[in-house]
N, C-alpha and C positions, 0 to 999 in steps of 0.2 A: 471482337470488341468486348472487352470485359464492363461487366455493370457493377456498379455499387453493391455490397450486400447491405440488408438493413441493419441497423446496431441493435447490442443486446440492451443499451439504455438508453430513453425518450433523451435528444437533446436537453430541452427544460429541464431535466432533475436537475441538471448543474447551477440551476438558478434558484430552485427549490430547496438544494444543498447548502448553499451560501445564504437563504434568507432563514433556514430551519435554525442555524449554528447562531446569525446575529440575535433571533429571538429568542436562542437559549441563554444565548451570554447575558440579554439585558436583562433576563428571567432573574440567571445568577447575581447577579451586581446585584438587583434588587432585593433581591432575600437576605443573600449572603450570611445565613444563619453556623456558619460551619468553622470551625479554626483552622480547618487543614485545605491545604487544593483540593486533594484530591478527589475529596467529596463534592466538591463545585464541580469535579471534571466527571466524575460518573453520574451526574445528574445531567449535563451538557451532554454527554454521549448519550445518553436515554432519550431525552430529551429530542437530539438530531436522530437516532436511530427510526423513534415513533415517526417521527415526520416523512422521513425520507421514504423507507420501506411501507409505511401505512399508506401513502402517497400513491406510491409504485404500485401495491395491491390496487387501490379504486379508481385509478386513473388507469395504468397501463395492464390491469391484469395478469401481472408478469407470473402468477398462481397457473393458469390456463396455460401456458408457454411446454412444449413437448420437450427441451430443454430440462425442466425439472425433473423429468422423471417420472411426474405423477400424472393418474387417469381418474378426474371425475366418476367415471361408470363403473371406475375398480375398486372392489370392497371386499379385499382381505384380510380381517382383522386379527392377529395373532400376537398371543400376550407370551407366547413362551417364546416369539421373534423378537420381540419387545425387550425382555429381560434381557435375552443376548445381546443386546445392541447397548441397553444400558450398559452391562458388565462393558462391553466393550469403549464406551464412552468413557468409563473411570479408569480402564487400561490407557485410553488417549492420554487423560490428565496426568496418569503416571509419569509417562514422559516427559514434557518438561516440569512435573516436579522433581525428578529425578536431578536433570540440568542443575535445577536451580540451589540446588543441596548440596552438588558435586565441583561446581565452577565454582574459583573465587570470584571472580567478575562480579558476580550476583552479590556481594559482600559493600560493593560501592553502594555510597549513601546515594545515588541518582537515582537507584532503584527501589527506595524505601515508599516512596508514595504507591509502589503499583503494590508492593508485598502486605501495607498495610490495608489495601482497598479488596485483595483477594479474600478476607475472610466475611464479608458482608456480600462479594459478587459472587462464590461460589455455591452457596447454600441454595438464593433462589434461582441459579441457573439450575442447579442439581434438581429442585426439587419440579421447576418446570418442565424439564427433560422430559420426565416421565408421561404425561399425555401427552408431549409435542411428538416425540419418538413414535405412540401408538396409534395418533391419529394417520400422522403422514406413510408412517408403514405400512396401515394400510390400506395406500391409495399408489402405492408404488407398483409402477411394473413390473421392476427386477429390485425386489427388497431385500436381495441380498449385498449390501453395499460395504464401505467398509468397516464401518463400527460391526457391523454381523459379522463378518472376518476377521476383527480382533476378539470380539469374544469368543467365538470356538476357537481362535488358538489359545483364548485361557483356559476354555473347560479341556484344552488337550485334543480336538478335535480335526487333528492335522488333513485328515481326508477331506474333508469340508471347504477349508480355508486354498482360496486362491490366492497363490503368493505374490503376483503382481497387482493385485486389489489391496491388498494390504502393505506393500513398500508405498503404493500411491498413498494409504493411508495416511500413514504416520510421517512420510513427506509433509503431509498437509500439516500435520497437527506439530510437526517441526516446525515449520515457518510460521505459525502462529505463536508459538512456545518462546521464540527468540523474539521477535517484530514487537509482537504486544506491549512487553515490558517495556521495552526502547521509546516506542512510540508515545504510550503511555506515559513518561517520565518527562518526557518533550513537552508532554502537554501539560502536565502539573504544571513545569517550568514557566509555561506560559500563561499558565491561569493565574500563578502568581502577580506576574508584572498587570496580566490585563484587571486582575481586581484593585491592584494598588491605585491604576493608572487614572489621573483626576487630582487623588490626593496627594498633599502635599510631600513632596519630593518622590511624586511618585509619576513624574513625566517624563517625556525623552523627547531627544529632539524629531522634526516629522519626517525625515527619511526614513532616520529607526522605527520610529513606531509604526509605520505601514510596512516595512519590512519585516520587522517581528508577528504583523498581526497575520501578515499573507499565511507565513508561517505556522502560528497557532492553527489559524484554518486548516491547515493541511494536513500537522499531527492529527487534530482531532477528526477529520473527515477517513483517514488513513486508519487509527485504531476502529473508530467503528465500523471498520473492512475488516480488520482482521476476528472484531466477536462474532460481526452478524453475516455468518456462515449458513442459511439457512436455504433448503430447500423450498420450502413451498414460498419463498420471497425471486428463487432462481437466485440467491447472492450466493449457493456452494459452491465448493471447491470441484471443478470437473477432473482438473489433473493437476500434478505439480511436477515442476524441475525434473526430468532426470537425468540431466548429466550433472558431475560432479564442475566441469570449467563452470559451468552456470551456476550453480551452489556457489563456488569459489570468487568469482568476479564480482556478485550479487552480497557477497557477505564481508567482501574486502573494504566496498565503501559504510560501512556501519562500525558503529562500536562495538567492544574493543575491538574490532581488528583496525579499522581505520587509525585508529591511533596507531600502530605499529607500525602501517603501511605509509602513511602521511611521515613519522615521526623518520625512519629511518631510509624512505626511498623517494616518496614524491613531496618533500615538503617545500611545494613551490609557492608559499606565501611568506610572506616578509612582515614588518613592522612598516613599511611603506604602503600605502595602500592611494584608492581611488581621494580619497577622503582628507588622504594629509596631502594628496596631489593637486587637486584644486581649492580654492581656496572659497569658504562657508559664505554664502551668498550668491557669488556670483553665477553667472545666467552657464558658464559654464558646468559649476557645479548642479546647478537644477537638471539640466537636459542630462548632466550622465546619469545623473538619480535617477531619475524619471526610463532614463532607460533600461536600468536595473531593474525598477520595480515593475515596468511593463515584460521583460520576460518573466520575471518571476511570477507576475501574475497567469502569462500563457502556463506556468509549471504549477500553478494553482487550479488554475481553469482542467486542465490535464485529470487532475485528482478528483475535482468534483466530478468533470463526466462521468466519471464509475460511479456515482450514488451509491454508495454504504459497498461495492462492490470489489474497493482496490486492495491489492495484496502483492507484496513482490513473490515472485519464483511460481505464481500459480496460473489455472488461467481458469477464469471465470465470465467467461461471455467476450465475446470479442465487438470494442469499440468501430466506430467507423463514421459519428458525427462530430460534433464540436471541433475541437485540435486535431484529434484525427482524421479529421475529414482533409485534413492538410498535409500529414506528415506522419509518419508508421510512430517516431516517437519523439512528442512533443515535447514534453516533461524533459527528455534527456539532451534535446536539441536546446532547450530554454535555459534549463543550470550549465550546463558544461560554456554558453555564453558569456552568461552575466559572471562566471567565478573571471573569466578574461577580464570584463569592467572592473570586475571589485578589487581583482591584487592587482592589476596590470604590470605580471611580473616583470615585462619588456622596458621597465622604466625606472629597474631596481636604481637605490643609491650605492649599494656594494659596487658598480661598475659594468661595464659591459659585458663580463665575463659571468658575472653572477646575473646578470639579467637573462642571458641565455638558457644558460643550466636553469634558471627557475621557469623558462618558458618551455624545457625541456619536459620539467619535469610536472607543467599542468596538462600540457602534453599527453603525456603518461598517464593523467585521470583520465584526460577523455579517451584515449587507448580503452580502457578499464570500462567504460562506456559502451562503446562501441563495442567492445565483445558482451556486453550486459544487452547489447540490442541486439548480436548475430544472435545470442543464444537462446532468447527467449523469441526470436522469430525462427530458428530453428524448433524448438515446442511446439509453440503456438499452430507450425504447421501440420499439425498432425488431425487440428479440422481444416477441414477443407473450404470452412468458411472465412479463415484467415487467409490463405492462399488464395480465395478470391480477391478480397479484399486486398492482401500484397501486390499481387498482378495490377489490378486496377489503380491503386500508388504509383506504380512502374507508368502509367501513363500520365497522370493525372496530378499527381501530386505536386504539391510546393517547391520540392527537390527534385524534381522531375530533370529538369536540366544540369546538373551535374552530371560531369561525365561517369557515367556508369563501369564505373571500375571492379574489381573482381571483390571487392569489402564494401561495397556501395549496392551493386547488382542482390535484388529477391532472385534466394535460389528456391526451389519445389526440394525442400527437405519431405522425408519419411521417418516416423521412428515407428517403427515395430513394438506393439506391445503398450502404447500410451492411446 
């Protein structure tokens, strides 16, 4: 009989998550001293970050967690470990500045708010580095981690560096490198509508606008996972991705690729939708609303569990309350739903044949899903506290009864070396 393992986050943060963000927003509205989003949004993100993670320290201790790495009684303080770590820290940053100089993608004006907010967020991240790096180094047990493994491969120090410490590395700080800006941009976008929203012509009708704000919530709860990477919070990266399917699957649903992918293979949505199908008022139209916005909500609920902790392709503490206490993957079980309500390609105006091929081809996203969930339950089992946890699904869970088919069935994956 398999038992529950315990999560790596208090249920309640999810609650603590979503009231940190409403009180940052009315913080912003309030002031609103700024011309641009983006400044509303990096003050929201601080704003939710202190909360959440300050929160998590005095209430759950997550500091004291064996998890992190660190040992109150251990006090190694070394400043020439320190320096390597720093070098090593602005090797990370190379990387994706590198990306961002080299892709035209980056050239799109969507990602102008994050590239104008980078020269005011980097100075005092850089300059805090420096005692955050020396205190927690050291109280580490094994403070050789990866920023110490990108530095000596800058000072050339190839004997040194372990090269499986260092592909996880920069794994990590790849999926940060892509996410951030994305994510980022999502949320200007949204910070926009939600400061206009009140003033004049600056309303929507109230589907959209809980749809839209579910949304805001979730850019912004999602970017502050991918800055507040921090050890002695327990919100670092343990491992990330390493198969390439999982890289592949995981980056196909984002931009640009999604546009290529949507555009040219799965483009199962129409100019027909839920919305020109029923008709605005009626009790039909409310109950399908309402049913959209309650999955959506479970794929918001989803996000917050992780308090400051979510990240695609990595793994950072494994869930096993809230949504998950239901279902291995909530989030992916709730959108791949609601996109059925919202095109309802099955009900095309092109005819029956194009209703088909469009249900084919939503089909085809949740395909893209469902390997985005074999693979990172393929990862993820490499602790053994997920493999609890999955077993214990296999009895327990929501899905529990569906027949256990060979793409359904938790397999006891190994990866060697993560």
């Amino acid at each position: 009989m398999q038992t529950l393992p315990k999560s790596a986050v208090h249920g309640g943060m999810a609650l603590i998550g979503l009231g940190a963000f409403a009180a940052g927003l009315l913080l912003v509205r309030a002031l609103r001293p700024w011309d641009q989003a983006w400044q509303a949004c990096l003050l929201l993100m601080a704003w939710t970050a202190l909360l959440i993670l300050g929160i998590d320290l005095a209430w759950n201790k997550v500091h004291r967690r064996a998890s992190t790495g660190l040992d109150p009684a251990h006090h190694d303080p070394s400043l020439s470990r320190t320096a390597v770590k720093l070098l090593g820290l602005l090797g990370s940053l190379a990387l994706p500045a590198l990306a961002y100089f080299t892709f035209p993608f980056y050239t799109d004006t969507l990602y102008d708010p994050f590239f104008a907010m980078l020269p005011y967020l980097l100075p005092v991240w850089l300059v805090a580095a420096v005692p955050y790096f020396y205190l927690v180094d050291r109280r580490m047990r094994e403070p050789q981690d990866g920023y110490w493994h990108l530095g000596q491969a800058l000072l050339l120090r190839w004997r040194e560096v372990d090269g499986a410490a260092l592909v996880q590395h920069l794994l990590g700080w790849t999926v940060k490198g892509f996410f951030l800006p994305l994510m980022f941009a999502y949320m200007c976008a949204d910070m926009g509508t939600a400061l206009a929203f009140g003033d004049a012509g600056g309303t929507q009708p109230g589907f959209d606008a809980a749809y839209n704000a579910i949304f805001f919530v979730d850019v912004t709860l999602v970017s502050v996972g991918y800055l507040a990477t921090f050890r002695v919070t327990d919100t670092h990266i343990r491992s990330s991705e390493p198969s390439m399917l999982g890289w592949v699957v995981a980056l196909a649903c984002y931009q640009p690729f999604w546009g290529f992918v949507s555009g040219q293979f799965l483009a199962y949505r129409g100019d027909y939708g839920w919305q020109q199908w029923l008709p605005a008022g009626s009790l039909g139209y409310a109950a399908w609303g309402a049913a959209i916005l309650v999955l959506s909500g479970l794929y918001l609920w989803a996000t917050l569990s992780f308090a400051g902790r979510f990240s695609n392709l990595t793994h950072r503490g494994i869930l096993t309350n809230g949504p998950y206490r239901f279902t291995k993957h909530p989030a992916y079980v709730a959108k791949n739903i609601s996109w059925w309500l919202i095109s309802i390609p099955f009900l095309s105006q092109g005819g029956w044949l194009d209703g088909l091929l469009r249900c084919l081809m939503l089909l085809g996203v949740n395909a893209i899903y469902w390997l985005r969930a074999r693979t990172e339950e393929r990862h993820l089992s490499a602790d053994p506290v997920y493999v609890q946890y999955a077993l214990w699904m296999e009895e327990h869970g929501l899905l529990r009864a569906v027949p256990r088919l060979p793409g359904l069935k938790f397999l006891r994956y190994r990866i060697p070396g993560v």
